[in-house]
C-alpha positions in Angstrom: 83.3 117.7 77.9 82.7 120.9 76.2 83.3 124.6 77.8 83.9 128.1 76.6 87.4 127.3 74.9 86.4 124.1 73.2 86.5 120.0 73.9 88.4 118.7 76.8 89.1 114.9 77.1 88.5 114.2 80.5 90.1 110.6 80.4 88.3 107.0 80.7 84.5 107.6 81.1 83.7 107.6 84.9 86.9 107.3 86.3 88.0 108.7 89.4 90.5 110.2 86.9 87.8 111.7 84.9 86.0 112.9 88.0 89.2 114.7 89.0 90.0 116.5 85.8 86.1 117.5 85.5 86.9 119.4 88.6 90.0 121.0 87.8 88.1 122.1 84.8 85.1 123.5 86.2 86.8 125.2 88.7 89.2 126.9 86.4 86.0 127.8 84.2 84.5 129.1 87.2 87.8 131.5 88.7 88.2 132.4 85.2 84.8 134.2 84.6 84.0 137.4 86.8 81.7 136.9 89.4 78.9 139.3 87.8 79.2 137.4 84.6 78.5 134.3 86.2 75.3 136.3 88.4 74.4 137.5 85.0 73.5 134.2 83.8 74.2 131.8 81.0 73.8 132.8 77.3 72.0 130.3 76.4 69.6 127.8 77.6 71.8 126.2 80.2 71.2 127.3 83.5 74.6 128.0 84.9 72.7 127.8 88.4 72.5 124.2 88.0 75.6 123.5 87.0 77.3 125.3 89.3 75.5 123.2 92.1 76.0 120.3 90.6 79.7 120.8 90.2 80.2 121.8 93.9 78.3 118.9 94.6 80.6 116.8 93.0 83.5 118.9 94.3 82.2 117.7 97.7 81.5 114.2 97.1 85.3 114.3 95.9 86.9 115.3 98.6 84.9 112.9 100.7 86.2 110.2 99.0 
């Protein structure tokens, strides 16, 4: 995975391992970034909407299981 601060080995591809960590680093990513920056949008083509959804998604789907 790659993020602001560089790559970040998330473990064994599809693990619940992997999963886990991919959490912990979104949501550090996220708490780390001022909520106006975030509204503000991505600086470049990536549409932070989606990713944000998607990663609560998966944040929910986690703790379901």
């Amino acid at each position: 995975m790659t993020i602001d601060w560089g790559d970040i080995d998330l473990g064994k591809y599809n693990s619940p391992e992997s999963w886990r960590q991919y959490a912990e680093v979104i949501a550090d990513w996220t708490a780390g970034h001022a909520a106006d920056e975030i509204a503000a949008g991505p600086r470049s083509n990536t549409n932070a909407s989606d990713i944000f959804h998607v990663a609560v998604s998966f944040c929910a789907w986690l703790s379901r299981n």
